[in-house]
N, C-alpha and C positions, 0 to 999 in steps of 0.2 A: 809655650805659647807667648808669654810673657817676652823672654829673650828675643825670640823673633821679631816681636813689636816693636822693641826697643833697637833691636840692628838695623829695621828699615828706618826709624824716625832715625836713626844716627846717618845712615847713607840719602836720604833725604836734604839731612840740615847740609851736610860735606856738600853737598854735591850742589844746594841754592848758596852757600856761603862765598863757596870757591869761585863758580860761574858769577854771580854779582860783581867781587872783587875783579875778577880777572875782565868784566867785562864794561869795568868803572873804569879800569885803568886802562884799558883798548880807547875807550874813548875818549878821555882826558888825553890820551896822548895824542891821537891823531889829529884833534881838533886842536892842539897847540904845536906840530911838531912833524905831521903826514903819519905815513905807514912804518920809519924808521921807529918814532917815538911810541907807535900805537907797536908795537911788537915788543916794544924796553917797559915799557908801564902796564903792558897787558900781563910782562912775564912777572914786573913786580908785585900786581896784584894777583897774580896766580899763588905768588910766597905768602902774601899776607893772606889772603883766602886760605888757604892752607894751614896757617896757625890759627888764624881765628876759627877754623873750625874743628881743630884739634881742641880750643880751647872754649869752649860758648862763654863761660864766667867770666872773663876777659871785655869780649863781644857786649854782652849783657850790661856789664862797668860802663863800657864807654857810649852804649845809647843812651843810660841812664844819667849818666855825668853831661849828654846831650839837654 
């Protein structure tokens, strides 16, 4: 039961991490750049959402360094 809990709060965090990032960077580009730049910084924040939530300690650091 335990496990279970822990694999949704894990697909949970992936899945708010990833979508934030990807969707920071959709709009930081488009609004500097149109649709070319909103699809280059949507795909880079797709990578960084992606580590950052492979890695939360990481994520965690740099709010708190905020």
């Amino acid at each position: 039961m335990v496990k279970a809990l822990f694999f949704v709060v894990r697909v949970i965090w992936t899945v708010f991490v990833v979508g934030t990032a990807t969707l920071m960077g959709a709009a930081l580009g488009f609004g500097g750049y149109g649709w070319i730049g909103a699809v280059a910084l949507g795909t880079v924040g797709f990578g960084i959402g992606a580590l950052l939530a492979a890695n939360p300690d990481v994520l965690i650091e740099l709010l708190v360094a905020m």
